[in-house]
C-alpha positions as CSV (number, residue, x, y, z in Angstrom):
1,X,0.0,0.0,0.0
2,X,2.7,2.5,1.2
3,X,4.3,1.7,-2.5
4,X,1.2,2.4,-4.2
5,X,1.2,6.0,-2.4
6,X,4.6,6.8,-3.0
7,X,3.9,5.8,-6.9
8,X,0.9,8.1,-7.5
9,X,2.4,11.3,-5.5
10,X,5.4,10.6,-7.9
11,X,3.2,10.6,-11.0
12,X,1.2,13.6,-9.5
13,X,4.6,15.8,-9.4
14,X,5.4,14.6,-12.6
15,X,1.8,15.8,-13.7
16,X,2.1,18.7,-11.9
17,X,5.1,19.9,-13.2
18,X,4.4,19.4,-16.3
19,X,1.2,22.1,-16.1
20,X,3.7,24.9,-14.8
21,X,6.3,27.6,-16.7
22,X,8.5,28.2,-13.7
23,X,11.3,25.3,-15.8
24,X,11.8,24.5,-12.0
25,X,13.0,27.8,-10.8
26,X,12.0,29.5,-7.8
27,X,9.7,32.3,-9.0
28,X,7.3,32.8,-6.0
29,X,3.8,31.8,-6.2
30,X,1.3,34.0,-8.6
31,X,-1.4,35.7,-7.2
32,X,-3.6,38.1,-8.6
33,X,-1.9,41.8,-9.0
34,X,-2.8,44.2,-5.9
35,X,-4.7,47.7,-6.6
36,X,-5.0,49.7,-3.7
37,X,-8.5,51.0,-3.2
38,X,-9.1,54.1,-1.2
39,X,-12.0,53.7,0.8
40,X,-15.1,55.7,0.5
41,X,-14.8,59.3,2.2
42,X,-11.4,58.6,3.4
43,X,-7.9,60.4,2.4
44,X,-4.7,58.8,2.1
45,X,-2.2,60.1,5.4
46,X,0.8,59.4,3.4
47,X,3.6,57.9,6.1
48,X,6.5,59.6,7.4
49,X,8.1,60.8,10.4
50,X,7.7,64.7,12.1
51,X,8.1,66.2,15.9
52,X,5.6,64.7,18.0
53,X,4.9,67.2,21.0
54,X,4.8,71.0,22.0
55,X,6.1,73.2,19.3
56,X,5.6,76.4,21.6
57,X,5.6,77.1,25.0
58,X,3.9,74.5,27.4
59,X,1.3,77.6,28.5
60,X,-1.0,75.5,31.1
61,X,2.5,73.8,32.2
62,X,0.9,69.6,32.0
63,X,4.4,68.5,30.5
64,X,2.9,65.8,29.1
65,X,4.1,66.5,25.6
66,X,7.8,66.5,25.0
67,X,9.1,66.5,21.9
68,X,10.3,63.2,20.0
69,X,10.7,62.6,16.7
70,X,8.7,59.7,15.5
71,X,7.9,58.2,11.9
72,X,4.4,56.4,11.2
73,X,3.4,54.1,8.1
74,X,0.2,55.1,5.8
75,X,-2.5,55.3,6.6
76,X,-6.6,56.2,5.3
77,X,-8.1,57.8,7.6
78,X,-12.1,59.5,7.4
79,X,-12.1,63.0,6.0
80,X,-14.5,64.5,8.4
81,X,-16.0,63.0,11.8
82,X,-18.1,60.3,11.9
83,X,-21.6,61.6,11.7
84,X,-24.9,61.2,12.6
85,X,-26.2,59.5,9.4
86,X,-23.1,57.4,9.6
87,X,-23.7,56.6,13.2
88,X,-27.2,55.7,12.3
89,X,-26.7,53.2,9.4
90,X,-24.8,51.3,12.3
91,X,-27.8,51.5,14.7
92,X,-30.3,50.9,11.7
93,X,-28.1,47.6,11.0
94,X,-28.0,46.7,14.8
95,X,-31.7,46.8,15.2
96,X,-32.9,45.2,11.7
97,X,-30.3,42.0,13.4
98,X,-31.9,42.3,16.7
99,X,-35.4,41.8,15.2
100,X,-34.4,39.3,13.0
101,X,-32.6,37.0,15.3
102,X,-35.6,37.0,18.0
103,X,-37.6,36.4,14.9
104,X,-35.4,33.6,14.1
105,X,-35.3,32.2,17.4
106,X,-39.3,32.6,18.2
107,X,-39.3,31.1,14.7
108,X,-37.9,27.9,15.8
109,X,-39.3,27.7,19.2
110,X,-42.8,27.5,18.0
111,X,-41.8,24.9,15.1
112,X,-42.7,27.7,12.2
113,X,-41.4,26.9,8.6
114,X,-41.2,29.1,5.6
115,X,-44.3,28.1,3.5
116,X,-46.5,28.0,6.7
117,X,-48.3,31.4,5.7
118,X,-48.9,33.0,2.7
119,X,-45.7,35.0,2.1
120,X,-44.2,35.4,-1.5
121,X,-41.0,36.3,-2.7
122,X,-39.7,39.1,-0.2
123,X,-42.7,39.3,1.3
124,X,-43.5,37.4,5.0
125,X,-46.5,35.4,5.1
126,X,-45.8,34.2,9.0
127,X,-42.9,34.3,11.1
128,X,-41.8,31.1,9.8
129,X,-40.4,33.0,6.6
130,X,-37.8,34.4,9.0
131,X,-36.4,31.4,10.5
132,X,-32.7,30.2,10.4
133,X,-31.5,29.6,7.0
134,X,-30.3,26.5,8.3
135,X,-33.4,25.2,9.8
136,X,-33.8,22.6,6.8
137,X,-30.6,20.5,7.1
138,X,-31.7,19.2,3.3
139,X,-31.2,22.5,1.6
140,X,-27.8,22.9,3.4
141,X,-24.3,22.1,1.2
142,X,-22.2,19.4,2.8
143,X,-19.8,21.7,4.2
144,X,-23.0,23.9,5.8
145,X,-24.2,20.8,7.2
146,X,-20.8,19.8,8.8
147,X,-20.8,22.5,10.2
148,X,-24.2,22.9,11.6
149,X,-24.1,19.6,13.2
150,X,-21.1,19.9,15.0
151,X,-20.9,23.6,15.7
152,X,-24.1,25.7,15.2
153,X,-26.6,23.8,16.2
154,X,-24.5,23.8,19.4
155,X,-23.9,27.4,19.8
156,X,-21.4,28.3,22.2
157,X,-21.8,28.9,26.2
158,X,-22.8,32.3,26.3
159,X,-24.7,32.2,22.7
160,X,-26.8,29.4,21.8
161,X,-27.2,30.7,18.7
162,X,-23.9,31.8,17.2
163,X,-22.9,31.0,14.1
164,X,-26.1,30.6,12.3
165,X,-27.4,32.0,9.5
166,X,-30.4,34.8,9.4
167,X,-32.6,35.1,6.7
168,X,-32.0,38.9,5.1
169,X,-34.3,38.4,2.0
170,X,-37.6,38.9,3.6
171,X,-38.1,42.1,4.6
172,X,-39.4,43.5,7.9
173,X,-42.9,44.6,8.2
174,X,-42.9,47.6,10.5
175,X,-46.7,48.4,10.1
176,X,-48.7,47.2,12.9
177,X,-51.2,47.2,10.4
178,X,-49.9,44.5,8.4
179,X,-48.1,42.0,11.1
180,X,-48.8,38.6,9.1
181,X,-49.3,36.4,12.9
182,X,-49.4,37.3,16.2
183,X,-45.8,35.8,16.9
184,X,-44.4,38.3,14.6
185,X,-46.0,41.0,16.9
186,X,-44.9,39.7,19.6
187,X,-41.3,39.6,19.0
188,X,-41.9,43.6,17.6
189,X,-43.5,44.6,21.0
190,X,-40.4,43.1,22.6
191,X,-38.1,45.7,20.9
192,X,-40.1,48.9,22.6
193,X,-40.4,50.1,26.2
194,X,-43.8,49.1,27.9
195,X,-46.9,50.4,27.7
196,X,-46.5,52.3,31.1
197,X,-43.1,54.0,30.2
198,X,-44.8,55.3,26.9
199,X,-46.6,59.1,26.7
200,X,-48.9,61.1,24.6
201,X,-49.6,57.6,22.4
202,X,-45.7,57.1,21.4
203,X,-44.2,53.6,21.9
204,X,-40.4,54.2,21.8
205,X,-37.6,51.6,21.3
206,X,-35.7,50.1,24.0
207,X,-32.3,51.3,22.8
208,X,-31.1,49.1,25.5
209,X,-32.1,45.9,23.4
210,X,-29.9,47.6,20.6
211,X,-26.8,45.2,21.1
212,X,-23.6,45.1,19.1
213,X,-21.5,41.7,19.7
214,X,-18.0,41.1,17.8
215,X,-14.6,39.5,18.4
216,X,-11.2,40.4,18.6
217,X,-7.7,39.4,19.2
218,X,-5.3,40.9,21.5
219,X,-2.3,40.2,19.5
220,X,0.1,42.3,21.8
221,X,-1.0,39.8,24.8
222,X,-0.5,36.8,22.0
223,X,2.8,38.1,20.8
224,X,4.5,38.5,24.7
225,X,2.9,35.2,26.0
226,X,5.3,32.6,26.2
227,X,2.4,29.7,26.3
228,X,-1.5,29.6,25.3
229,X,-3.6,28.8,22.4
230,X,-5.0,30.8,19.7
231,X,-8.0,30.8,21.4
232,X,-6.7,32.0,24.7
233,X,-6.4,35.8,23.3
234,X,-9.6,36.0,21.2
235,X,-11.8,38.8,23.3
236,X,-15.6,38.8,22.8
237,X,-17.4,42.0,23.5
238,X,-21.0,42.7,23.6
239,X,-21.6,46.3,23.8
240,X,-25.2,49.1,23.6
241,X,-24.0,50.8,20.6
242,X,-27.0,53.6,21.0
243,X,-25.4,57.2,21.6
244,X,-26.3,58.6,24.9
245,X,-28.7,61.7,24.3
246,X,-28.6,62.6,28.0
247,X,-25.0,64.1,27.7
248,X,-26.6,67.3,26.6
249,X,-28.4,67.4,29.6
250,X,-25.7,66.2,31.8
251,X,-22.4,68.0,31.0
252,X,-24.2,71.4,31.3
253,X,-25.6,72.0,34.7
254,X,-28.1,74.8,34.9
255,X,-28.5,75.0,31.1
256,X,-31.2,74.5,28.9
257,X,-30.1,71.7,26.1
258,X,-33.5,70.1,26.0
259,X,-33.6,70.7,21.7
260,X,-30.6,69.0,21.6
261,X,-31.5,66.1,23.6
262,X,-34.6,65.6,21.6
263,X,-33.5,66.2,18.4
264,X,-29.7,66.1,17.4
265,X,-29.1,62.6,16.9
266,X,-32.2,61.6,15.0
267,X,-33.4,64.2,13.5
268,X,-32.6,64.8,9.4
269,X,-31.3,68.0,10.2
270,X,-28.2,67.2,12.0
271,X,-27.8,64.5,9.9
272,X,-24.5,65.5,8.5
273,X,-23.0,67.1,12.2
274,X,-20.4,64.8,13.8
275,X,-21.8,61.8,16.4
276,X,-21.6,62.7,20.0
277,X,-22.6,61.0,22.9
278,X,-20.4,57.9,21.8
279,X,-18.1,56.6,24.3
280,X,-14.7,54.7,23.7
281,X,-16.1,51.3,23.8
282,X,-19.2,52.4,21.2
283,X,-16.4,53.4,18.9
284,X,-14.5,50.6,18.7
285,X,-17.8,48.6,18.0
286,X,-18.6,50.9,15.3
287,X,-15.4,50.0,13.3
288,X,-15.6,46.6,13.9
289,X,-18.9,46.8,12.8
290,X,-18.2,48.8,9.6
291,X,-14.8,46.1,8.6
292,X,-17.7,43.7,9.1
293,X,-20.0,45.3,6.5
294,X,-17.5,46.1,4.6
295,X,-16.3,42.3,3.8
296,X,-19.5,41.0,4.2
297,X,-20.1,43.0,0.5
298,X,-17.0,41.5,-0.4
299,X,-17.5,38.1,0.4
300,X,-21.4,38.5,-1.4
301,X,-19.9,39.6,-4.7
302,X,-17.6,36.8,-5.0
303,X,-14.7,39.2,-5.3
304,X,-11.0,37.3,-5.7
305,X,-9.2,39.5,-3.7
306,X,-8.8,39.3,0.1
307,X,-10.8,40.8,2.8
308,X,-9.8,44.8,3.6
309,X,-8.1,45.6,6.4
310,X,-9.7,46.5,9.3
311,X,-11.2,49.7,10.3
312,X,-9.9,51.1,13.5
313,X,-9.8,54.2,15.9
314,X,-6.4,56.0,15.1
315,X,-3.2,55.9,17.2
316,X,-2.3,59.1,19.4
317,X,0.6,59.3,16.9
318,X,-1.0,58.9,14.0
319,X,-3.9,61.3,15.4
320,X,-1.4,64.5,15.4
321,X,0.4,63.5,12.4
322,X,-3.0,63.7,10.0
323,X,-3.8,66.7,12.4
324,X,-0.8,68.9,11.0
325,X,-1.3,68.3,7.8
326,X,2.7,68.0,6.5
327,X,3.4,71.3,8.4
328,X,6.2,70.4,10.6
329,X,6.3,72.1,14.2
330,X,2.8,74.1,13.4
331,X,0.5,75.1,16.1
332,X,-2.9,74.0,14.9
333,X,-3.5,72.5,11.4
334,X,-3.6,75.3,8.9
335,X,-0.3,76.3,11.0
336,X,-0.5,79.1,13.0
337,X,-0.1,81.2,15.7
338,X,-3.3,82.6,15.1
339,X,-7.1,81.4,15.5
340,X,-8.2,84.1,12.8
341,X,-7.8,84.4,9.0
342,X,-6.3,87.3,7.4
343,X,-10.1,88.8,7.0
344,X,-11.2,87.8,10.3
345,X,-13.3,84.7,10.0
346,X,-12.5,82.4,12.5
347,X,-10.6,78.5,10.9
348,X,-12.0,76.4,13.4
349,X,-15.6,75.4,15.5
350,X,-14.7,76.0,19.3
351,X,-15.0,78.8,22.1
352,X,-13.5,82.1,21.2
353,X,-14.3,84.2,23.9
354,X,-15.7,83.9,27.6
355,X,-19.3,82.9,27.4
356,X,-19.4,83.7,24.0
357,X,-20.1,80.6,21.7
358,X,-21.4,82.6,18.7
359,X,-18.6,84.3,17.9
360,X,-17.5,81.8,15.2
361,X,-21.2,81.8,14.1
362,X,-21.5,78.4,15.7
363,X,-23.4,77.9,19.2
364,X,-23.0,73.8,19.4
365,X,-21.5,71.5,16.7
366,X,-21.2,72.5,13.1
367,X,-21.5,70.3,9.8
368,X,-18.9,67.4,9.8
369,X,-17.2,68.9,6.4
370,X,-16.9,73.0,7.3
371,X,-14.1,75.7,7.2
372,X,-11.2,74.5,5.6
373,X,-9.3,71.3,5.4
374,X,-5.7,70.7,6.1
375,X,-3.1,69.9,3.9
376,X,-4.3,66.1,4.1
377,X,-8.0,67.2,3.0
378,X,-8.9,66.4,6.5
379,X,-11.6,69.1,7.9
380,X,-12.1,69.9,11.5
381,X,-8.7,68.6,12.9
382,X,-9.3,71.5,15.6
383,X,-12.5,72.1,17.2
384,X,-16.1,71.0,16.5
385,X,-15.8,67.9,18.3
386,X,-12.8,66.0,20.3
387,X,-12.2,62.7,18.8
388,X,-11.0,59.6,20.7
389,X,-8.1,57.7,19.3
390,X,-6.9,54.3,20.3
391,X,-3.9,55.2,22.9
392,X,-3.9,54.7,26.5
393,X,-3.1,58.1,28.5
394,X,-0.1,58.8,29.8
395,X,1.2,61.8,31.1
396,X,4.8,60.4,30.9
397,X,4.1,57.8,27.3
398,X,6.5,59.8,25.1
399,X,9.4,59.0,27.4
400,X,8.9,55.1,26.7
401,X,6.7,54.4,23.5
402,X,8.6,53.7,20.0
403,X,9.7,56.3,17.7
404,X,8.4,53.6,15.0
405,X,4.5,54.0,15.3
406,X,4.5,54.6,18.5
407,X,1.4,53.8,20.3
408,X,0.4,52.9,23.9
409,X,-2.1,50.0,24.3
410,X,-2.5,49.5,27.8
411,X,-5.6,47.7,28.1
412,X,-5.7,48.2,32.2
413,X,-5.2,52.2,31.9
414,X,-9.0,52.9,31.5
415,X,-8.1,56.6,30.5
416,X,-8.2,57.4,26.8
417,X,-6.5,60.3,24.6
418,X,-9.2,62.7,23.0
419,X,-7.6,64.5,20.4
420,X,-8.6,68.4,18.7
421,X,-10.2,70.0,21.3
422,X,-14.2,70.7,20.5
423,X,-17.2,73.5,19.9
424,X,-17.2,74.3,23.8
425,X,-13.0,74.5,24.2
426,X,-11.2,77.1,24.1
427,X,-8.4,77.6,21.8
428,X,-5.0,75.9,23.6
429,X,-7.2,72.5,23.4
430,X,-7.3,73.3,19.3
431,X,-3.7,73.0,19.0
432,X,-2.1,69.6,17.5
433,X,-0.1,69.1,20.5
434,X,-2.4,69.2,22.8
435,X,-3.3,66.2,24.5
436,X,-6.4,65.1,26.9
437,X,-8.3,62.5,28.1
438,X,-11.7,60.9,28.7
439,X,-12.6,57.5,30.8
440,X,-13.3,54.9,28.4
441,X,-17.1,54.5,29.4
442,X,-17.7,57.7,29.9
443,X,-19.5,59.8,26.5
444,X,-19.8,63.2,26.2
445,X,-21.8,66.2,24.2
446,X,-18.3,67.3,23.0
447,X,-16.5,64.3,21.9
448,X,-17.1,62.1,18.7
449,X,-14.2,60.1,16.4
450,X,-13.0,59.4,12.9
451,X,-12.0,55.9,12.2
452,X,-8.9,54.7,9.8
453,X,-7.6,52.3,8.2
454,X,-4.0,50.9,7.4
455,X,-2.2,51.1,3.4
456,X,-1.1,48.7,1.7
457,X,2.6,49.1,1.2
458,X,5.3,51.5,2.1
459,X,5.5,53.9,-0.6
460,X,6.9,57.3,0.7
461,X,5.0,60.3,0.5
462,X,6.3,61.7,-2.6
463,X,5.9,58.8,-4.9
464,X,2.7,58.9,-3.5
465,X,1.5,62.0,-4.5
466,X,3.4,62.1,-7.3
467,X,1.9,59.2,-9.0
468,X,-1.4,60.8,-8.3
């Protein structure tokens, strides 16, 4: 028998070789050829190295800045904040899951099927059109089924339910009017607050059932352990990704932000004004969310090339390199030292003067893409909102990090860098150097973020430009 193997792998090289050109040279193996795609709304932050810290004098004397010289690879990063109608396709995209997975599950409790009403096409007949794709094992492939039997249908210890597969064709009926049974409604009254917590005939969503769960792994623990498995460092989070509304009421005391409360995050309005009221933990949801999106597109168009990279909140680093724009030892983003124009008009969204917010012909946030960009087409690097990047603080982290991407990642350190200072700051919080901090769990009326994502390659930033 062991002859008989050794014969046909023999006559399979022999085959094999004969298919291939490479005359049994070592040429690499052939893939497809790479073409860099900037992502949508995004700018290319081509890499390169500049003074990290205080170009002028430290005047609120923190010394938390020193200057280093430090050099940071490529990046994309969002042109403007993250805003509202951004925000809210996450939300949107959250919720439609949320219903469909209790629909799912209600779906299978009860024994419905697809068929059992009189649904067509897209259109639900009974909550049995919204079951588990996988609920008929004789529609699955053999590598579906394999992997139902010994994995979904199991679930996991703290999900049941993971791994299988929702049913995204049907659409959701959201008149009440039109419910096709009453499990369907059932399942939809579960999604809003009680009858007793409602007023003037409004049922409103329980934002808390608005759940956002992903995976990650902590490849900094994973690269200094000396023993563990794979699965050891994979971190599972399960976070309320809805923004907290309250914050307008809460970081003002004796104020009257009740309009804001009400209306900024939903309303069509505001929809192009940067997120607030999103803390550390909602923002690292949102990009996983949006890599996940992003490849799930991918993976539905049968595309041949590989999945993107992932989206991510930037590095304190990278954060003040995009901020200045290629302007080496500048105070704020369009340089400096002054907050004005050579007219007058104020370059940035934040607090001029004492008690005056209007002065800059803004009283709270402004649109996400206003005044001018920097030199990296990036708008609102200073003021409008503070934006959270990925870095532990430290008041003394530019003594220790690398001058190669330097970063701090200290998972304990609950304290976060916000970066650009915001609408109700005044203007030694605007300047690129500056550097502050928010706890991790803690949102706020004034702070939002920008999300980026790493290049492909090390190209310098002169051929880059060049070549466009």
């Amino acid at each position: 028998m062991k002859k008989f193997i050794a014969f046909i792998a023999i006559i399979t090289l022999l085959i094999g070789c004969g298919k291939t050109s490479d005359k049994g040279e070592l040429v690499g193996v052939k893939g497809a050829k790479w073409h860099p795609e900037k992502p949508y709304g995004m700018a290319l932050v081509p890499g390169g190295s500049f003074i990290m810290g205080k170009s002028d004098e430290d005047v609120a004397h923190v010394q938390d800045a020193t200057t280093k010289t430090v050099t940071v690879r490529s990046f994309y990063m969002d042109e403007t904040e993250i805003t509202n109608a951004e925000y809210r396709q996450f939300v949107e995209w959250v919720k439609d899951s949320t219903m469909r997975v209790r629909l799912a599950v209600l779906a299978e409790e009860t024994g419905s099927k697809p068929g059992d009403g009189k649904g067509k096409g897209k259109k639900a007949g009974s909550i049995g059109d919204f079951a588990f794709n996988d609920q008929d094992p004789e529609k699955m492939t053999a590598y579906d089924k394999y992997m139902y039997d010994n994995y979904y249908s199991i679930g996991t210890d703290d999900d049941p339910y993971a791994g299988r597969k929702l049913n995204h064709k049907v659409k959701l009926i959201k008149d009440t009017k039109l419910y096709p049974d009453a499990y369907y409604a059932e399942v939809m009254d579960s999604m809003y607050l009680p009858i007793e917590e409602s007023y003037n005939g409004l049922r409103t969503m329980d934002v808390n059932k608005l759940k956002f769960r992903y995976s990650w792994m902590d490849i900094q623990a994973a690269a200094k352990a000396k023993v563990g498995k794979r699965k050891d460092f994979i971190r599972t989070e399960q976070v309320k990704i809805y923004p907290d509304t309250t914050t307008w009421i809460k970081d003002f005391s004796y104020s009257y932000n009740e309009p804001m409360h009400n209306d900024y995050f939903w309303h069509q309005a505001y929809g192009d004004y940067p997120v607030v009221g999103v803390n550390w933990q909602q923002a690292k949801a949102f990009c996983a969310w949006r890599t996940l999106n992003k490849n799930s597109y991918i993976k539905s168009r049968k595309k041949s090339r590989d999945q993107i990279n992932s989206f991510r909140l930037p590095s304190e680093a990278e954060w003040e390199y995009a901020a200045r724009g290629g302007l080496q030892s500048a105070t704020y983003p369009w340089g400096g030292p002054y907050t004005k124009n050579d007219r007058g008009c104020f370059l940035a969204n934040f607090k001029p003067m004492r008690g005056d917010y209007a002065a800059d012909q803004a009283l709270y946030t402004v649109e996400a893409k206003s005044y001018e960009p920097n030199g990296y087409n990036l708008y609102n690097m200073a003021g409008n909102v503070a934006e959270w990047t990925d870095s532990a603080y430290d008041p003394n982290a530019y003594e220790y990090v690398s001058s190669m991407n330097p970063s701090n990642t200290d998972t304990s350190n609950k304290r976060k860098v916000v970066r650009g200072g915001s609408w109700k700051d005044v203007a030694y919080f605007l300047q690129v150097s500056t550097r502050d901090y928010e706890y991790a769990d803690s949102a706020r009326s004034f702070i939002g973020f920008r999300t980026v994502q790493d290049y492909m390659g090390t190209q310098t930033t002169d051929r880059i430009n060049n070549k466009r």
